[in-house]
N, CA, C and O of each residue as an XYZ file, in Angstrom:
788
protein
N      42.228     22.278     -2.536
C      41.212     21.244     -2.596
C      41.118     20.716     -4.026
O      41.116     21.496     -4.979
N      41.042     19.432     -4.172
C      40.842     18.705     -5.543
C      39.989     18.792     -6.215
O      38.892     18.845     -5.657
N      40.004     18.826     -7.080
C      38.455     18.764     -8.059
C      37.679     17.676     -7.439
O      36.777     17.829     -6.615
N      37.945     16.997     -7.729
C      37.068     15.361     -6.781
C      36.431     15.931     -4.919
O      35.522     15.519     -4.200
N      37.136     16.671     -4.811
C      36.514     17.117     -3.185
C      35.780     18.175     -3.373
O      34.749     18.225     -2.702
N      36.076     19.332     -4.331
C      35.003     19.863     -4.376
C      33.456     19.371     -5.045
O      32.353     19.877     -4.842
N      33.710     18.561     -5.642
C      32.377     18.001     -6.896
C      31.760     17.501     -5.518
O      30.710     18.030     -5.152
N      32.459     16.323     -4.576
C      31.666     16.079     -3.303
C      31.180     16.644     -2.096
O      30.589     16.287     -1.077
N      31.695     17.741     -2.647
C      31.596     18.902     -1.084
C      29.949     19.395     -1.778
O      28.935     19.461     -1.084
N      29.986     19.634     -2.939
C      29.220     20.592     -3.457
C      28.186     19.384     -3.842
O      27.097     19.922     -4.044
N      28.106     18.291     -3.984
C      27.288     16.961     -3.924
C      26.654     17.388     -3.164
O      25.596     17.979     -3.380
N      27.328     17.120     -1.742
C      26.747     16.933     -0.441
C      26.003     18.184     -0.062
O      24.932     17.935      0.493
N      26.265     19.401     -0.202
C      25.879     20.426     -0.077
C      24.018     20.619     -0.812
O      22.960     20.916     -0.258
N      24.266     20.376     -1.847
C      22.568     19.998     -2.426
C      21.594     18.549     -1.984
O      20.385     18.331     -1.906
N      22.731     17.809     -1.775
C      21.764     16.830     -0.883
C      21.285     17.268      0.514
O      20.204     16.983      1.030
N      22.409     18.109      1.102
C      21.564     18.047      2.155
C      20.165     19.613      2.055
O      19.177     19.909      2.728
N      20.637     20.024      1.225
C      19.716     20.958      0.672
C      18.547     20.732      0.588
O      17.752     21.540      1.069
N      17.944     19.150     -0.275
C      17.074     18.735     -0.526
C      16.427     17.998      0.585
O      15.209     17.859      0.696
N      17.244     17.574      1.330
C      16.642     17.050      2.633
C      15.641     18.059      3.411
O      14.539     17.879      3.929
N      16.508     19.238      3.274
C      15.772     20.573      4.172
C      14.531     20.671      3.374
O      13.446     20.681      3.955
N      14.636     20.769      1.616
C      13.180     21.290      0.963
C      12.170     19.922      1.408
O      11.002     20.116      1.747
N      12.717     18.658      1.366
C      11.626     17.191      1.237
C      11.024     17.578      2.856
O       9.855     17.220      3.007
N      11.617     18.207      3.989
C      11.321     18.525      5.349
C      10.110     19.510      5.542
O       9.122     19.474      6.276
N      10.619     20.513      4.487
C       9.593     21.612      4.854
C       8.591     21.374      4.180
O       7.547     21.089      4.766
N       8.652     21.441      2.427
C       7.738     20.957      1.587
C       6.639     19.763      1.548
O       5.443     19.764      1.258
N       7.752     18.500      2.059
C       7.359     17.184      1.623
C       7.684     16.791      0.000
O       7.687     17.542     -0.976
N       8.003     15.080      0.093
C       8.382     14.688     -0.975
C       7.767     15.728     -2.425
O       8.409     16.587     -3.029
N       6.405     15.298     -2.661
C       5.907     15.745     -3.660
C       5.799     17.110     -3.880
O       5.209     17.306     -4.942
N       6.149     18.221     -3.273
C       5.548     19.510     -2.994
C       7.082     20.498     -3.143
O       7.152     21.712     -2.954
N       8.113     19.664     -3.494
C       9.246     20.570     -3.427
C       9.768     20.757     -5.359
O       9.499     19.832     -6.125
N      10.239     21.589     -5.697
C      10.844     21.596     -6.999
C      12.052     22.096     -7.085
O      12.201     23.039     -6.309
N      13.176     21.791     -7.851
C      14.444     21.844     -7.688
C      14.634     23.314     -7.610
O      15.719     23.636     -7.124
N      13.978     24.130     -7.908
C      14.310     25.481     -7.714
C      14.284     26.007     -6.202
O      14.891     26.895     -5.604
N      13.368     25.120     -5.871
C      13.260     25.076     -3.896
C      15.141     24.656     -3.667
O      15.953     25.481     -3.248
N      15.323     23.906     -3.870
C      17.028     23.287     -3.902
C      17.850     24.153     -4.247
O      18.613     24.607     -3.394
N      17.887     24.454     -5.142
C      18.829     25.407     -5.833
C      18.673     26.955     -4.570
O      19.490     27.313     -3.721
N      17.614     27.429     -4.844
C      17.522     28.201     -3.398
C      18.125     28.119     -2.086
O      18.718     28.897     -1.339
N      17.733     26.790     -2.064
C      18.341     26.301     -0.128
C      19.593     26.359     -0.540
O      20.234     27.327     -0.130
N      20.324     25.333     -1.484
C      21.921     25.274     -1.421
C      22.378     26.736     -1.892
O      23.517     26.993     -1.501
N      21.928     27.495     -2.444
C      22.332     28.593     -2.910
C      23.241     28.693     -4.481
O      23.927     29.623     -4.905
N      22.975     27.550     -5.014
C      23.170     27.357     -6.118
C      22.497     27.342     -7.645
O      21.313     27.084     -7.428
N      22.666     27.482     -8.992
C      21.553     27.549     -9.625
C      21.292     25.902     -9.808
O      21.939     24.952     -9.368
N      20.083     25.950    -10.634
C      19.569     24.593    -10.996
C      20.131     23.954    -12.000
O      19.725     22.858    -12.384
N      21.350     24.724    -12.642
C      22.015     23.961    -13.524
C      23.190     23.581    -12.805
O      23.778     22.633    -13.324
N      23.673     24.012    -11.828
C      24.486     23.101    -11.237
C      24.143     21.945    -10.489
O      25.013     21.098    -10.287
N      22.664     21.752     -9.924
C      22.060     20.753     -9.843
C      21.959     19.950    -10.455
O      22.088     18.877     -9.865
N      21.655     19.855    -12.079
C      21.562     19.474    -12.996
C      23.459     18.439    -13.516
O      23.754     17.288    -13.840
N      24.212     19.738    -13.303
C      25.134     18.822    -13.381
C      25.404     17.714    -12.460
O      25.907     16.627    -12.745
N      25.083     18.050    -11.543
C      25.757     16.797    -10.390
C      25.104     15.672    -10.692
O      25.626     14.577    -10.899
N      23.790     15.972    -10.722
C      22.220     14.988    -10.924
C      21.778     14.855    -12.111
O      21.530     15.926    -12.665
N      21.529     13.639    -12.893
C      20.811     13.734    -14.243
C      19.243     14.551    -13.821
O      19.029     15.652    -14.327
N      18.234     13.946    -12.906
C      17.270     14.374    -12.843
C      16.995     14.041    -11.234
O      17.721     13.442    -10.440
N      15.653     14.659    -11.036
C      15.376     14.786     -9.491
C      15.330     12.953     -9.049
O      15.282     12.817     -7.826
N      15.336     11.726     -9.755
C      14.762     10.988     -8.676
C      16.249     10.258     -8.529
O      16.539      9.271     -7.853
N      17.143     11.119     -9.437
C      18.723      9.946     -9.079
C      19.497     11.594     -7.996
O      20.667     11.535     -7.619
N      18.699     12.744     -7.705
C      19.095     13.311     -6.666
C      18.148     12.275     -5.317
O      18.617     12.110     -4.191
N      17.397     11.951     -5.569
C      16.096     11.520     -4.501
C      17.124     10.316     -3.812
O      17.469     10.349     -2.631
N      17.441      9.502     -4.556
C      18.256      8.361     -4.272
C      19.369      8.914     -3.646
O      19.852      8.364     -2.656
N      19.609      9.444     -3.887
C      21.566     10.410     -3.227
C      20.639     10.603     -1.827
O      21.018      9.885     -0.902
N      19.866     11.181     -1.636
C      19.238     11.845     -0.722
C      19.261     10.842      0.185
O      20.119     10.805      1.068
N      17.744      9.378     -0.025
C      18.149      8.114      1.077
C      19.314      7.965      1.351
O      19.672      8.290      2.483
N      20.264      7.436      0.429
C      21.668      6.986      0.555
C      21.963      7.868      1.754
O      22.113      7.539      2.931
N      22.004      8.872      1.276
C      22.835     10.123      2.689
C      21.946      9.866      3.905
O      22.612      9.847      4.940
N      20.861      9.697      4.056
C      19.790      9.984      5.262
C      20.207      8.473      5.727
O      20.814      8.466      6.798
N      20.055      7.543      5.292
C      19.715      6.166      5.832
C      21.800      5.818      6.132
O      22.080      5.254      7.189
N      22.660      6.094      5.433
C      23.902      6.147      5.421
C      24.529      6.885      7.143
O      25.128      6.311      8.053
N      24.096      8.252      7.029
C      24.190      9.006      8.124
C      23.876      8.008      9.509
O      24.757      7.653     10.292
N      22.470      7.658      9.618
C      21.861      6.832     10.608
C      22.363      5.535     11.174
O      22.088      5.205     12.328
N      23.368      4.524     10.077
C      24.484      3.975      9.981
C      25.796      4.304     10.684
O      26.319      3.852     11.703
N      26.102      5.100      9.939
C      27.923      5.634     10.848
C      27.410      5.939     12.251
O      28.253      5.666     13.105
N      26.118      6.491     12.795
C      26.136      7.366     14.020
C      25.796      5.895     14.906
O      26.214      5.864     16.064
N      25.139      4.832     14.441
C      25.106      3.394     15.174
C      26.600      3.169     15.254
O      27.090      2.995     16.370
N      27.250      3.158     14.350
C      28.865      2.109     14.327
C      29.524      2.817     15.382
O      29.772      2.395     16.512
N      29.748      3.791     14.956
C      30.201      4.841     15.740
C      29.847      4.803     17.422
O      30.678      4.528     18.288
N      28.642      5.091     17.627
C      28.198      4.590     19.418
C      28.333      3.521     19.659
O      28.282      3.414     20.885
N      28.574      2.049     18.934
C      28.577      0.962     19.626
C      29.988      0.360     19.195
O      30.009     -0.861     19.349
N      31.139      0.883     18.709
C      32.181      0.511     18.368
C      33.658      0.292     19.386
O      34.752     -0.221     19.153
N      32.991      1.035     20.736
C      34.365      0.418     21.788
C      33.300     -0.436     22.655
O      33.867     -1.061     23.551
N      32.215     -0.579     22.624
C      31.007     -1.577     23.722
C      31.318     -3.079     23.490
O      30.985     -3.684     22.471
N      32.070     -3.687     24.662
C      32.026     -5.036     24.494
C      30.955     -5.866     25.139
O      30.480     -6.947     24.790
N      30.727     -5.195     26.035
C      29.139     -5.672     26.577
C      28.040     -5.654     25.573
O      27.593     -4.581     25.166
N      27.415     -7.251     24.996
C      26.651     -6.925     24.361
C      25.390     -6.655     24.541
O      24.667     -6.394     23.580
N      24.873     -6.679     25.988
C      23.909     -6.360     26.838
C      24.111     -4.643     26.531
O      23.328     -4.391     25.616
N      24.579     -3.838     26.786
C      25.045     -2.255     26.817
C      24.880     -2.304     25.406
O      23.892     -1.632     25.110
N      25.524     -2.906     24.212
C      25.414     -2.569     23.249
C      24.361     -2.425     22.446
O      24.070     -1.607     21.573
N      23.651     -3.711     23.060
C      22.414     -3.630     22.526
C      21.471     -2.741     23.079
O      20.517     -2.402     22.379
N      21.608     -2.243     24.408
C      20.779     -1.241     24.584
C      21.074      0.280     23.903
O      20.197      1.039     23.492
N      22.355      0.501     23.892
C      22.912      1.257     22.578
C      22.365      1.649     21.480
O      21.996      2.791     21.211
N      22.295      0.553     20.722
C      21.579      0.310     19.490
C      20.404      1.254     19.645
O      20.521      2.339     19.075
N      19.473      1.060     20.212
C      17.722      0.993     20.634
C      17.975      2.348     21.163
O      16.945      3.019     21.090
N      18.903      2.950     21.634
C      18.826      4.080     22.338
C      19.039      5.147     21.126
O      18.183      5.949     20.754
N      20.456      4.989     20.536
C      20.796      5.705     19.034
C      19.191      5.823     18.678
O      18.441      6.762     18.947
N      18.813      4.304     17.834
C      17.582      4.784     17.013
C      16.266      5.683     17.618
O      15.334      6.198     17.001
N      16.530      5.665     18.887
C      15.421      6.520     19.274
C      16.083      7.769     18.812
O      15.888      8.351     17.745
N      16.690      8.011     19.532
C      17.788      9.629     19.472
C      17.909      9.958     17.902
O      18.523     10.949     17.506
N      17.373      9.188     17.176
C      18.138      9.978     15.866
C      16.358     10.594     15.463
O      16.279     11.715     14.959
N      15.182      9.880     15.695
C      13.714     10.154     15.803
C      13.582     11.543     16.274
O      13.174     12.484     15.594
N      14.052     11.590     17.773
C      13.918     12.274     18.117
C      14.906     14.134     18.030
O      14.392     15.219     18.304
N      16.409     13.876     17.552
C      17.243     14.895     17.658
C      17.545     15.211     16.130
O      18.154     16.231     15.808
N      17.001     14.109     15.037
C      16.963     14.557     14.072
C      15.886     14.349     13.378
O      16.011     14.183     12.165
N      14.935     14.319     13.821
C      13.487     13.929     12.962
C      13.646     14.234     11.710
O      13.909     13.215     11.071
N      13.606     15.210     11.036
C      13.860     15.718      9.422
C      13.986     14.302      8.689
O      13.266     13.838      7.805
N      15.447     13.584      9.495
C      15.642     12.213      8.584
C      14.874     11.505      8.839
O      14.913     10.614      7.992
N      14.164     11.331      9.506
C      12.815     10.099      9.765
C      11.727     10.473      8.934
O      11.133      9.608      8.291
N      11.400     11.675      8.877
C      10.526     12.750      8.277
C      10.869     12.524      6.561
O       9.937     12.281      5.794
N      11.840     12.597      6.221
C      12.384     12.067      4.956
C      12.100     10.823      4.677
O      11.479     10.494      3.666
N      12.530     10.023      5.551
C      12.561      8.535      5.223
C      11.052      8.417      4.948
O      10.638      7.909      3.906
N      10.134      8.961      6.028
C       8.511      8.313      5.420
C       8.556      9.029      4.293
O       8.892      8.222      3.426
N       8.402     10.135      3.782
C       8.297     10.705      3.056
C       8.889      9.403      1.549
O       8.124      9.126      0.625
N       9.916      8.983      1.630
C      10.115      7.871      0.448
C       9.222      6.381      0.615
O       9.082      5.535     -0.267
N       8.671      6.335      2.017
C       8.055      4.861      2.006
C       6.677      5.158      1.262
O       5.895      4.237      1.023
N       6.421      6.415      0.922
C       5.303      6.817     -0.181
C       5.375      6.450     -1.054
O       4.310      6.309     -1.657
N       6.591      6.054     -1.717
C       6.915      6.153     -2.894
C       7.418      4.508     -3.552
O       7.722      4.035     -4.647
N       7.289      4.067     -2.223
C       7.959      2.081     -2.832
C       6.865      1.311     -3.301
O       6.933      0.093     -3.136
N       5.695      1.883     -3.954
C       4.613      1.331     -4.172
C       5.035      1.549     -6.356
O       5.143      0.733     -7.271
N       5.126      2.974     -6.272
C       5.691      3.170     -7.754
C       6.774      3.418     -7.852
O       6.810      4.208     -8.796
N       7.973      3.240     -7.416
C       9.213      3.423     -7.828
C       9.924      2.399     -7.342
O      10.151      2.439     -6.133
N      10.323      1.526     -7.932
C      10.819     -0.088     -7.206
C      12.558      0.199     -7.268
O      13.400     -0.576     -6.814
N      12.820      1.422     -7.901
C      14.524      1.711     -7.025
C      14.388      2.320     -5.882
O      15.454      2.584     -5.326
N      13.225      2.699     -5.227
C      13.499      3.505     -3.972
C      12.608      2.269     -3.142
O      12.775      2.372     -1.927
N      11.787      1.236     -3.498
C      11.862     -0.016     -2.815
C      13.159     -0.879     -2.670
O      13.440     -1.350     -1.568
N      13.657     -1.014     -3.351
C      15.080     -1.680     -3.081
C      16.284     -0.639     -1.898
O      17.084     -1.241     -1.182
N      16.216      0.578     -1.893
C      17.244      1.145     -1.432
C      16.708      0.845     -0.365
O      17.377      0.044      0.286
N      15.590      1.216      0.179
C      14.588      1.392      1.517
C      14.585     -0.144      2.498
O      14.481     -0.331      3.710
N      14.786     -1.275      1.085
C      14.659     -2.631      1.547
C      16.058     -3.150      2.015
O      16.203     -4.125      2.753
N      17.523     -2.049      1.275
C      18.578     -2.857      1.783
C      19.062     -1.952      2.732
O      20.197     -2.215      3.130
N      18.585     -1.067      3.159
C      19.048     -0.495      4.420
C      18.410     -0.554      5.553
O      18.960     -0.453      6.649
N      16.993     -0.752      5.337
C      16.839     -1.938      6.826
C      17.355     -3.135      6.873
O      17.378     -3.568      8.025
N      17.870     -4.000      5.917
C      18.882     -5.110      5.988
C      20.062     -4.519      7.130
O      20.454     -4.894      8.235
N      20.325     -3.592      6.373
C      22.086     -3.573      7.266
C      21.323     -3.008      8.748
O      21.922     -3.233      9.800
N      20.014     -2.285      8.788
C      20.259     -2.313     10.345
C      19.600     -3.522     11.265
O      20.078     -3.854     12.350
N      18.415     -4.139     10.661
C      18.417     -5.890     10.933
C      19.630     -6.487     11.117
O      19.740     -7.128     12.162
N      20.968     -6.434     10.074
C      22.248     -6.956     10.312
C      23.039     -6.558     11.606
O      23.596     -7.376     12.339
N      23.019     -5.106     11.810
C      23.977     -4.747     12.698
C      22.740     -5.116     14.275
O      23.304     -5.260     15.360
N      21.522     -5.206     14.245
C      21.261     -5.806     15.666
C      21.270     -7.275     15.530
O      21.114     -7.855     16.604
N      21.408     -8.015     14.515
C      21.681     -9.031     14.635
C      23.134     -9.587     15.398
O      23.306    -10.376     16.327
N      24.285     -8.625     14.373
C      24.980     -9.192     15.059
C      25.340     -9.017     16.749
O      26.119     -9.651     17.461
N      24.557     -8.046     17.008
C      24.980     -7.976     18.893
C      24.519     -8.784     19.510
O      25.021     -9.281     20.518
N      23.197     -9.138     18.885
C      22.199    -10.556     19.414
C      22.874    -11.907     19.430
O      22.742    -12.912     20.127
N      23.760    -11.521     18.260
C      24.510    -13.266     17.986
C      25.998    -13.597     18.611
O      26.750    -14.571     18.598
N      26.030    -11.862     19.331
C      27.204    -11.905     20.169
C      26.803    -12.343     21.384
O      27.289    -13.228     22.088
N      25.787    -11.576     21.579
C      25.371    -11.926     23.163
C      24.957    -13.472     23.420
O      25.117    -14.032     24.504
N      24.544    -13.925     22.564
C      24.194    -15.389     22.497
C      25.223    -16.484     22.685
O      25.074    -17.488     23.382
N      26.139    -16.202     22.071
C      27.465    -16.698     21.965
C      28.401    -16.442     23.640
O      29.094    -17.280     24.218
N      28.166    -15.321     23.982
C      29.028    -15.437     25.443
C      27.800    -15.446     26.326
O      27.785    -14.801     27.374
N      26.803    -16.147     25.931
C      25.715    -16.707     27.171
C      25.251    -15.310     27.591
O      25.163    -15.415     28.815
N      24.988    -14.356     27.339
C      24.706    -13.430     28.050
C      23.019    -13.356     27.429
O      22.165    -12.830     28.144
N      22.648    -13.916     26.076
C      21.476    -13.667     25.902
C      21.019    -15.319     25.328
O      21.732    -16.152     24.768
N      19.626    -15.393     25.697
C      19.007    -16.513     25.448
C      18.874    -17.214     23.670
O      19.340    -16.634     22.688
N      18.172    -18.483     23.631
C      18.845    -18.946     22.066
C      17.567    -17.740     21.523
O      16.527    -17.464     22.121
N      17.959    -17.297     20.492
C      16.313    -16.225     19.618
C      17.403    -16.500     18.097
O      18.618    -16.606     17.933
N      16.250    -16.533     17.233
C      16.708    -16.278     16.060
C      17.058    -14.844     16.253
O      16.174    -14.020     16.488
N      18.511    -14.465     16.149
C      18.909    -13.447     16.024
C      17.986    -11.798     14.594
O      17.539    -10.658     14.718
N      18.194    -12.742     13.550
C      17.261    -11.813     12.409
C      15.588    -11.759     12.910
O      15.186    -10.649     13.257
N      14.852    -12.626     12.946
C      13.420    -12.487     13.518
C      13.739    -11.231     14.866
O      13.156    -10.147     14.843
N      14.750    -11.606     15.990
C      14.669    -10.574     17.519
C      14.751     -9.068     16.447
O      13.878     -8.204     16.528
N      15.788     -8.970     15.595
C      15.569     -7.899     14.988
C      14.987     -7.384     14.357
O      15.006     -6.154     14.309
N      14.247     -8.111     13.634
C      13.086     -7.602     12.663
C      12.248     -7.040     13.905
O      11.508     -6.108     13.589
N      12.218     -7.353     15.031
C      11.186     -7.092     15.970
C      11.535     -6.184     16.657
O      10.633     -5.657     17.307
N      13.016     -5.588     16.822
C      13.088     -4.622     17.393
C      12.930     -3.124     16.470
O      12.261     -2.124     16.731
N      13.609     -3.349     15.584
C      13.337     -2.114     14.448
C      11.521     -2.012     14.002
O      11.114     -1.053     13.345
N      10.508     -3.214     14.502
C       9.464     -2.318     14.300
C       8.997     -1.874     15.748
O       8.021     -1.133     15.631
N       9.266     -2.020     16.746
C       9.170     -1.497     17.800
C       9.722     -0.145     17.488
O       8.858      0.625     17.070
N      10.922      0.353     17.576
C      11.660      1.680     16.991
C      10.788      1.977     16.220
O      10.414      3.054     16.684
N       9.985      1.718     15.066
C       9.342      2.161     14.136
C       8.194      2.469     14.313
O       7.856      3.585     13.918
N       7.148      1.560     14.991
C       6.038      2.268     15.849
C       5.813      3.079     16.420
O       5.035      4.021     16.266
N       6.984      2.600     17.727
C       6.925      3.976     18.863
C       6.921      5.306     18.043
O       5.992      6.097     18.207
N       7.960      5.584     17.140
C       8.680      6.674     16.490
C       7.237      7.411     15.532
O       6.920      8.599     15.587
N       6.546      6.358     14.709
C       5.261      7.189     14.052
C       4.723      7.785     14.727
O       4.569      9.003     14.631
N       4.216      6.931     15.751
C       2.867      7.658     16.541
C       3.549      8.974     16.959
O       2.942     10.044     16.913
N       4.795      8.869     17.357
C       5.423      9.869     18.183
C       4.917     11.271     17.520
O       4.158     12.219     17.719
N       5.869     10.742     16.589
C       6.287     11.997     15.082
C       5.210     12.535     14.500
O       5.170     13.627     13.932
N       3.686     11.202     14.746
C       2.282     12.103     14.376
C       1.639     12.805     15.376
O       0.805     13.676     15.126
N       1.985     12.473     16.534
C       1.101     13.382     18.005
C       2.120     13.016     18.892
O       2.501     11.872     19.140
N       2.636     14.335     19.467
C       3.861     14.336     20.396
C       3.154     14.239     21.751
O       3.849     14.105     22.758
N       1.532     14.311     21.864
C       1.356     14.341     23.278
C       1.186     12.941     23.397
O       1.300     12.532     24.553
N       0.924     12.014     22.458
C       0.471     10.701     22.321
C       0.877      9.898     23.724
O       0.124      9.038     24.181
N       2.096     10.243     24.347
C       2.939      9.520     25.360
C       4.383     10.762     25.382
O       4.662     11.587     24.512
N       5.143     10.474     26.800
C       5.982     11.024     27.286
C       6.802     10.331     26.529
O       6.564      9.124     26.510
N       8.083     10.862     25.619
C       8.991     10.252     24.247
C      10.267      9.071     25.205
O      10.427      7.850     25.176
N      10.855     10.026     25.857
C      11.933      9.859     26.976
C      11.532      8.149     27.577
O      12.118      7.067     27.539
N      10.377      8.582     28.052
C       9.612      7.724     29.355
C       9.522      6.300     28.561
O      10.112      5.355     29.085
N       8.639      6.017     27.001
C       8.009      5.305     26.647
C       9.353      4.114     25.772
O       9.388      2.924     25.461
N      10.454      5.522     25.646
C      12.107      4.656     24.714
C      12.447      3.768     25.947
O      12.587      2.546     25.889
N      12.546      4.425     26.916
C      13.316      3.639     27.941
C      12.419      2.219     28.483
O      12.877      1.127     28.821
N      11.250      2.593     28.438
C      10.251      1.557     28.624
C      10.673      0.190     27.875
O      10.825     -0.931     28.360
N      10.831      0.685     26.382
C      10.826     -0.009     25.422
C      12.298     -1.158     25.188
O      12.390     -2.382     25.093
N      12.971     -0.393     25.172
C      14.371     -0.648     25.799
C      15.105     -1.721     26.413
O      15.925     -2.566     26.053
N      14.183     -1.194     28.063
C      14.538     -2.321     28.917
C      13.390     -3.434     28.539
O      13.404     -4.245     29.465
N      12.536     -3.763     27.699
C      11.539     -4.638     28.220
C      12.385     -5.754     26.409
O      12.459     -6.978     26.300
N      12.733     -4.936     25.612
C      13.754     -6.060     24.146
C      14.588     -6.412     24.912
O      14.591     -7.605     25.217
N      15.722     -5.402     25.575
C      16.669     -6.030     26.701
C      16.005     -7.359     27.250
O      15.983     -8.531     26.873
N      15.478     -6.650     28.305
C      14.656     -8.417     29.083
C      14.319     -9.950     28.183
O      14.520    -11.069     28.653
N      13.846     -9.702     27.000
C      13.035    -10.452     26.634
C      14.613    -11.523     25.902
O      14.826    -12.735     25.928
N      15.118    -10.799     25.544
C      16.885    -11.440     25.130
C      17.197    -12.141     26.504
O      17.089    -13.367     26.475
N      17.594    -11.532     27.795
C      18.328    -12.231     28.321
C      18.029    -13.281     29.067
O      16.913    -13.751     29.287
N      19.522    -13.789     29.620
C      18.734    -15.420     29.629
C      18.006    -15.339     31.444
O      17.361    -16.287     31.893
């Protein structure tokens, strides 16, 4: 193994480290020695990888919001139906709420923080871009082979990711709030509907 693969193996290894402490702890409540613990490493090798905790914090989104990315491309990448795909989409983002909460759990955990730290407002702001982008473009597919009605493609999406985003709080704050399963699929078919022609 290369030097370059291990420096990233062992990257990745404390990021996802820190994901586990920002999970259990919460943002504010964890200290790199919590990290160094989880990865099983000391804090000066933390130190090397990372100047300081908030350019590990940033590695951290990158990986969480990055992850949530490939696992969309990935499920909707042989779907030529953009009806299927788009229900795809909406289905992933539930499933990642629900089978990986930690990263959702993370992610609020930084929307704490875009009030005083305007690099973790920008990261937070261009990665709901790319997933606004990627339901855009199924919207602007489906539109295109008539399968879905005229919608500003970016507005349908801005509207579906806060749907995903609603449902998903309340969820994540009171699980009896509604049946999880029952209320995605609800949700689902009724953005589906409202697209087609």
């Amino acid at each position: 193994m290369s030097k370059a693969d291990v420096a990233a193996e062992r990257k990745d290894q404390i990021v996802r480290a820190t994901v586990e402490c920002i999970t259990k702890y919460g943002y504010h409540n964890f200290s790199m020695q919590d990290v160094a613990r989880t990865a099983g490493v000391s804090k000066g090798i933390i130190h090397y990888y990372f100047l300081n905790k908030d350019e590990l914090m940033m590695s951290v989104l990158d990986k969480v919001a990055g992850d949530i990315e490939r696992i969309l491309a990935t499920e909707m990448q042989s779907i030529t139906d953009p009806a299927r795909k788009f229900e795809v989409f909406i289905d992933v983002c539930f499933d990642i709420v629900r089978n990986t909460r930690e990263y959702y759990q993370v992610n609020m955990d930084f929307w704490t923080q875009i009030n005083q730290k305007e690099d973790v407002r920008k990261v937070i702001a261009r990665h709901y871009t790319k997933f606004r982008d990627s339901a855009s473009t199924v919207i602007k597919e489906g539109i295109d082979k008539g399968v879905f009605r005229q919608v500003d493609p970016k507005n349908y999406s801005s509207y579906v990711i806060a749907v995903i985003d609603g449902l998903s709080l309340q969820w994540l704050f009171d699980e009896a709030v509604f049946e999880y399963d029952s209320i995605t699929k609800s949700a689902s078919k009724l953005l589906l509907e409202g697209l087609k022609k």
